[in-house]
PADOGU-26592 format. One record per residue (C-alpha): residue in three letters; x, y, z. Coordinates in steps of 0.02 Angstrom, whole numbers. Each point is the difference from the previous one (the first is absolute). Layout:
! PADOGU-26592
+---------+--------+--------+--------+
: residuo :     c1 :     c2 :     c3 :
+---------+--------+--------+--------+
:     ALA :      X :      Y :      Z :
...
+---------+--------+--------+--------+
END
This chain:
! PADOGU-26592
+---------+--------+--------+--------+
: residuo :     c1 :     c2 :     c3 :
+---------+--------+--------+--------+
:     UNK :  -1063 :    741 :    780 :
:     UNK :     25 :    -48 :   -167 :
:     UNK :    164 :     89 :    -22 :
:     UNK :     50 :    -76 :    158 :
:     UNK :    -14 :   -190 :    -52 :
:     UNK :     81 :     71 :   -188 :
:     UNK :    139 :     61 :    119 :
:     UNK :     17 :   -141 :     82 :
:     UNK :      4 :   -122 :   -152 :
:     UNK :    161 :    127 :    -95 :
:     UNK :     73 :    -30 :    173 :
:     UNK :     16 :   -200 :     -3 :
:     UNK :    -13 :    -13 :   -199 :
:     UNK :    145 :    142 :    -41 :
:     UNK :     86 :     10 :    176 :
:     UNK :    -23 :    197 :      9 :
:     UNK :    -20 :     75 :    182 :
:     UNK :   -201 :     35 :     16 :
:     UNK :     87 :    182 :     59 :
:     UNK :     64 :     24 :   -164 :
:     UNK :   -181 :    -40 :    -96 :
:     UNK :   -103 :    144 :    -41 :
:     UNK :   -143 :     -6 :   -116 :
:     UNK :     89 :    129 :   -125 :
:     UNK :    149 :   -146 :     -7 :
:     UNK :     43 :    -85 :   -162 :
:     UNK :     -7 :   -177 :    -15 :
:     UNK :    159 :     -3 :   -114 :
:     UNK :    106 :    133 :     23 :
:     UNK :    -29 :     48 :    185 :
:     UNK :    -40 :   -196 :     70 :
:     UNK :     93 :    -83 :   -123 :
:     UNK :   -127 :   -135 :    -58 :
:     UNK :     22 :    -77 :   -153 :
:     UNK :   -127 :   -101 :   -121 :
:     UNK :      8 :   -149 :    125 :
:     UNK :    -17 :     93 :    159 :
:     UNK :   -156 :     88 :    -66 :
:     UNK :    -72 :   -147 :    -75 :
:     UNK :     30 :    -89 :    187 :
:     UNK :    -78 :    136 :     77 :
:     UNK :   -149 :     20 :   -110 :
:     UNK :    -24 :   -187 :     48 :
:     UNK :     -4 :     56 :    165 :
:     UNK :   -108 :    148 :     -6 :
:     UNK :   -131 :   -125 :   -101 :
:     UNK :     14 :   -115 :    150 :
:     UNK :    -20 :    119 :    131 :
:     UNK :   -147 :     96 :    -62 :
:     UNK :    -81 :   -116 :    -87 :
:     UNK :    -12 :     60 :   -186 :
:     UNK :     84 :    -36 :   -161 :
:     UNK :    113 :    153 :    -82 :
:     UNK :    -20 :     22 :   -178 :
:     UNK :    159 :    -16 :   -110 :
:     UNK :    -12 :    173 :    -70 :
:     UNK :    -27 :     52 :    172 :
:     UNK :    159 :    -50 :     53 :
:     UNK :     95 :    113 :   -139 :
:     UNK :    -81 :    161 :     86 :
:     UNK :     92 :    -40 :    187 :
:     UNK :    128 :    123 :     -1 :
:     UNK :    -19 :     45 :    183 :
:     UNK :    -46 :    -49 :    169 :
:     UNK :   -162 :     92 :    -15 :
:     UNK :    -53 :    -65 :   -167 :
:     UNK :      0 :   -162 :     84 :
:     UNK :    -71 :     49 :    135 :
:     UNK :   -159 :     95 :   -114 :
:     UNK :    -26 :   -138 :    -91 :
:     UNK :    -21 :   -129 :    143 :
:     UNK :   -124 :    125 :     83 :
:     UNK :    -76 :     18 :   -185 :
:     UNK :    -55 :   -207 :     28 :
:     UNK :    -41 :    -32 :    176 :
+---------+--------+--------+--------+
END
C-alpha cells in the first residue's frame, strides 16, 4: 500500500508512467527528479502519511524502495 500511494505521488510530482516505477528505480537517474522535485515530493509524502522526514533522511533516498522503507519505518 505504501509503495502504491509513493507510486502514485512520482506519477503527478515527476510525470513518469506508474508502469515505469519499480521500487529498485532511482529517483535521479532513472525518474529524473531533481533537488526540487524531491523536496516537493517529500512535502507530499509528509502530508500524506502524516510524519515529518528528517533532513539527513532525505540524503539516504536513492530509490523507490528506500522511500518506500522509510515511510513504513514511521507509520
Amino acid at each position: 500500500m505504501v509503495f502504491e500511494k509513493i507510486k502514485g505521488l512520482i506519477n503527478t510530482n515527476l510525470k513518469v508512467a506508474e508502469d515505469k516505477i519499480t521500487l529498485q528505480s532511482r529517483l535521479v537517474e532513472d525518474l529524473g527528479a531533481d533537488s526540487a522535485n524531491v523536496m516537493v515530493l517529500i512535502m507530499e509524502l509528509e502530508d500524506n502519511f502524516g510524519i515529518m522526514v528528517e533532513d539527513d533522511a532525505i540524503m539516504t533516498f536513492k530509490t523507490v524502495e528506500d522511500v518506500v522503507k522509510y515511510i513504513e519505518s514511521k507509520v
